[in-house]
C-alpha positions in Angstrom: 16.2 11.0 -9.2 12.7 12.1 -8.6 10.0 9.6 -9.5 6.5 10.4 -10.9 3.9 8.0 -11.6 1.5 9.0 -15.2 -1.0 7.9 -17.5 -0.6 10.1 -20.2 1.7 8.7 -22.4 2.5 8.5 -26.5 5.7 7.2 -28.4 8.0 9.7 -27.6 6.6 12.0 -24.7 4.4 11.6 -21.7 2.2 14.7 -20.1 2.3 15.0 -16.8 -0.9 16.3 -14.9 -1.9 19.4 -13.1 -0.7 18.9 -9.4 2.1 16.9 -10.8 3.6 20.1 -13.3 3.0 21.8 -10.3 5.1 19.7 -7.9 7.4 19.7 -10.9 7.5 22.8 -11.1 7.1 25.1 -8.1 7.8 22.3 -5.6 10.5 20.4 -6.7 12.2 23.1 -9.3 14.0 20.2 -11.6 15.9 22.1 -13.9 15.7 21.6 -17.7 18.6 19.0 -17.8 17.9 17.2 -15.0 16.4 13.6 -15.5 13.2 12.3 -14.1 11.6 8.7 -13.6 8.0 8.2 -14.5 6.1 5.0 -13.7 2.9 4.5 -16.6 1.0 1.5 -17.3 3.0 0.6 -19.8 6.7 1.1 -18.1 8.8 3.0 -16.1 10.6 5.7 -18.5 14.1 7.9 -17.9 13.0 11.4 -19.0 13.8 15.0 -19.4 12.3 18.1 -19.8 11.1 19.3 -23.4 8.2 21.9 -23.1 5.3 23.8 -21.5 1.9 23.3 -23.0 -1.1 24.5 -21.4 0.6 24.8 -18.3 1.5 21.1 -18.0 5.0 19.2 -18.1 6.0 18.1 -20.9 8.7 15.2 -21.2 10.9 13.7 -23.6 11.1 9.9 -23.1 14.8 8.8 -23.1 14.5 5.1 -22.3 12.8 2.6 -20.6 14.0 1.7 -17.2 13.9 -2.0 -15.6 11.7 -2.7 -12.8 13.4 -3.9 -9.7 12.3 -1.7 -6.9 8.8 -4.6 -6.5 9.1 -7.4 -3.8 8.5 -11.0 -5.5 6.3 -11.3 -2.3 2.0 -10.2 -2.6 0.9 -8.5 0.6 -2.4 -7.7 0.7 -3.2 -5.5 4.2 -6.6 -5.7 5.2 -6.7 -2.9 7.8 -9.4 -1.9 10.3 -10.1 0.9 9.5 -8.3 3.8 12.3 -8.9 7.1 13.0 -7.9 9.8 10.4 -4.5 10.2 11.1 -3.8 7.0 12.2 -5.2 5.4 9.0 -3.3 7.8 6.7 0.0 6.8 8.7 -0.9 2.9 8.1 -1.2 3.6 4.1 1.7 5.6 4.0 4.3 3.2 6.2 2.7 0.5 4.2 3.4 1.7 0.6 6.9 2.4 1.7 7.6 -1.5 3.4 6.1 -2.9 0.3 2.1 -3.5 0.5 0.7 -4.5 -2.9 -3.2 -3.9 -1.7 -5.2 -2.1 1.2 -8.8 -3.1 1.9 -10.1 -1.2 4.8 -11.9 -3.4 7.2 -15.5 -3.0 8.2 -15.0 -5.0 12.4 -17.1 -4.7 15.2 -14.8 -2.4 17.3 -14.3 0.2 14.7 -14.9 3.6 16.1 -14.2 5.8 13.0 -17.3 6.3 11.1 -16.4 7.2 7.1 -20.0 5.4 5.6 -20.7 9.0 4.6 -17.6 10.3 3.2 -16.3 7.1 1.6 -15.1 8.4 -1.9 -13.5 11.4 -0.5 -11.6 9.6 2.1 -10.3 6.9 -1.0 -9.3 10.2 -3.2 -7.6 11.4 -0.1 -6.0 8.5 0.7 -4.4 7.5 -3.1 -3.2 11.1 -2.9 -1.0 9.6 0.6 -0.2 6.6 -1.4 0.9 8.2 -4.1 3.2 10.6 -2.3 4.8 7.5 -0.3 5.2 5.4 -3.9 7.1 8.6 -4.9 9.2 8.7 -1.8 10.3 5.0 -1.6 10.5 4.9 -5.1 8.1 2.1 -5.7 7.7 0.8 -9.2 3.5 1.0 -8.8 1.0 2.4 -6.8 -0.9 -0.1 -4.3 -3.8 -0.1 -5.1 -6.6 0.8 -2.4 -10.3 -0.1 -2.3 -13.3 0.8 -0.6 -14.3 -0.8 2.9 -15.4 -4.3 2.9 -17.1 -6.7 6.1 -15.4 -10.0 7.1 -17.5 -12.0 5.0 -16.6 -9.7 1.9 -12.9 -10.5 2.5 -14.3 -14.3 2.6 -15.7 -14.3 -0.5 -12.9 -13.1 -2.2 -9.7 -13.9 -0.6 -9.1 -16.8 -3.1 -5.7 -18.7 -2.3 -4.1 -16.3 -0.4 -2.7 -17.4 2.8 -4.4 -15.2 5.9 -2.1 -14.2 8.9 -3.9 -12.1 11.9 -1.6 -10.7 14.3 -3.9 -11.0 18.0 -2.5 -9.9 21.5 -4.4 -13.0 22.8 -1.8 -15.6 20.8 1.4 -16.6 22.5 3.0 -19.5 20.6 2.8 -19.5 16.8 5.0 -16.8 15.4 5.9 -16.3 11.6 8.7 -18.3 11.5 7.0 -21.1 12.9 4.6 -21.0 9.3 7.2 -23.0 6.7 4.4 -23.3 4.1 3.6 -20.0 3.5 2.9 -18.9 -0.2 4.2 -15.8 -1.6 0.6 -14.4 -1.7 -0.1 -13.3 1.7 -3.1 -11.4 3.0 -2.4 -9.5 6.3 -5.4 -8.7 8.7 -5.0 -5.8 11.4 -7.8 -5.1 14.0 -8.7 -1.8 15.0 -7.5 0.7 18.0 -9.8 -1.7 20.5 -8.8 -5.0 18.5 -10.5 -7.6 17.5 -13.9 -9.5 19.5 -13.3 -13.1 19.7 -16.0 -13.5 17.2 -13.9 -12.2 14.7 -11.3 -14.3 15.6 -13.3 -17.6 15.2 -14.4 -15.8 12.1 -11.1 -15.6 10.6 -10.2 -19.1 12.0 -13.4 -20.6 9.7 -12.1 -19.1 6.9 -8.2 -20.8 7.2 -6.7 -17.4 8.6 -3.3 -18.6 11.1 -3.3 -16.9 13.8 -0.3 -15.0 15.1 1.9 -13.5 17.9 4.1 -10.3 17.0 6.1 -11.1 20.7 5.2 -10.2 23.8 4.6 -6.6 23.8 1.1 -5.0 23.0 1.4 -2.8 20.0 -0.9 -0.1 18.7 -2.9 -0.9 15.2 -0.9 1.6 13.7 2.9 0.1 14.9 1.8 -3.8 14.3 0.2 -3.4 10.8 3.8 -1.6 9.5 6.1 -4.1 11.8 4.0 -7.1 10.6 3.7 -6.0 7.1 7.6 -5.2 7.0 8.3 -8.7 8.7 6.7 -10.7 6.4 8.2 -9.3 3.2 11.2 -9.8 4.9 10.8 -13.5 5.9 9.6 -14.5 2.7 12.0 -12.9 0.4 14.9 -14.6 2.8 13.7 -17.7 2.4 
């Protein structure tokens, strides 16, 4: 069953948007009896089709629709920020493990440059979220904000425990942590890593610093595998 996610919702109907009557529509082609899921604020809702207005998608709310696709497990991912493509693959492999928030991260060995093109890039990238929180059929959006430093993320990590994957660590692996809360926040370096600055940054601030094994991964490969592991350890235990 496809899976939209809306705001525009009453009592007995919700509107869908432009681009999404149009993936509706001339994407997609649901037929008239054939049953959608669409995620609001307020719910997720089983509907069907009931009109055209104005060129959007009209449906007819059948019933509301239990949650259950959402990991009891908080992963906030606070990514250096990667080249184009290699960013846009990070936020869409990490919608579809289960991330829950993306900051992208402001480090010293950060080659992309987006100062100037910030908003554009965040409208581009929601658009990648929300095509992967369709796919994996995730029961909300993550949410992603704009670029912040290392001393931004300080200020507001609160009491989330902070993991930092870094080729330089051999011993301490994830299953080594046994008090780990259920509110994790996940730091990836950049394509040249982090400087050992950085390190004994994220070390003042509590951050445990990990190994993902022996084997040197790219940004891109260790924020997914890292992200995905740690959902996974935590909802076993």
């Amino acid at each position: 069953m496809f899976r939209f996610f809306e705001d525009n919702i009453n009592d007995e109907s919700i509107r869908l948007n432009e681009e999404n009557s149009h993936h509706y529509l001339n994407v997609l082609r649901i037929k008239e009896d054939e049953e959608v899921e669409v995620v609001t604020n307020d719910g997720i809702f089983k509907c069907i089709f009931k009109e055209i207005e104005d060129k959007d998608i009209i449906l007819k709310i059948i019933e509301e629709v239990k949650r259950e696709n959402e990991s009891p497990v908080k992963l906030i991912l606070f990514q250096g920020i990667l080249k184009n493509d290699k960013m846009e693959q990070v936020l869409k492999q990490a919608t579809e493990v289960g991330v829950t928030e993306i900051y992208p991260l402001k480090l010293k060995r950060v080659v992309a440059d987006i100062d100037k093109k910030v908003d554009k890039k965040i409208v581009r990238w929601e658009k990648i979220i929300e095509s992967a929180a369709k796919q994996s059929k995730r029961d909300f959006m993550p949410i992603i904000h704009k670029p912040i430093t290392l001393k931004e993320l300080n200020d507001l990590k609160g009491e989330i425990d902070l993991l930092v994957p870094y080729e330089n660590e051999e011993e301490l692996r994830l299953k080594d942590i046994k008090n780990l809360s259920n509110n994790i926040g996940l730091i990836i370096g950049p394509e040249g890593g982090f400087e050992e600055r950085e390190i004994e940054e994220l070390k003042e601030m509590g951050a445990q610093i990990i190994t993902l094994g022996n084997r040197i991964l790219r940004a891109e490969t260790a924020a997914v595998c890292a992200s995905f592991s740690i959902i996974y350890e935590l909802e076993s235990r």
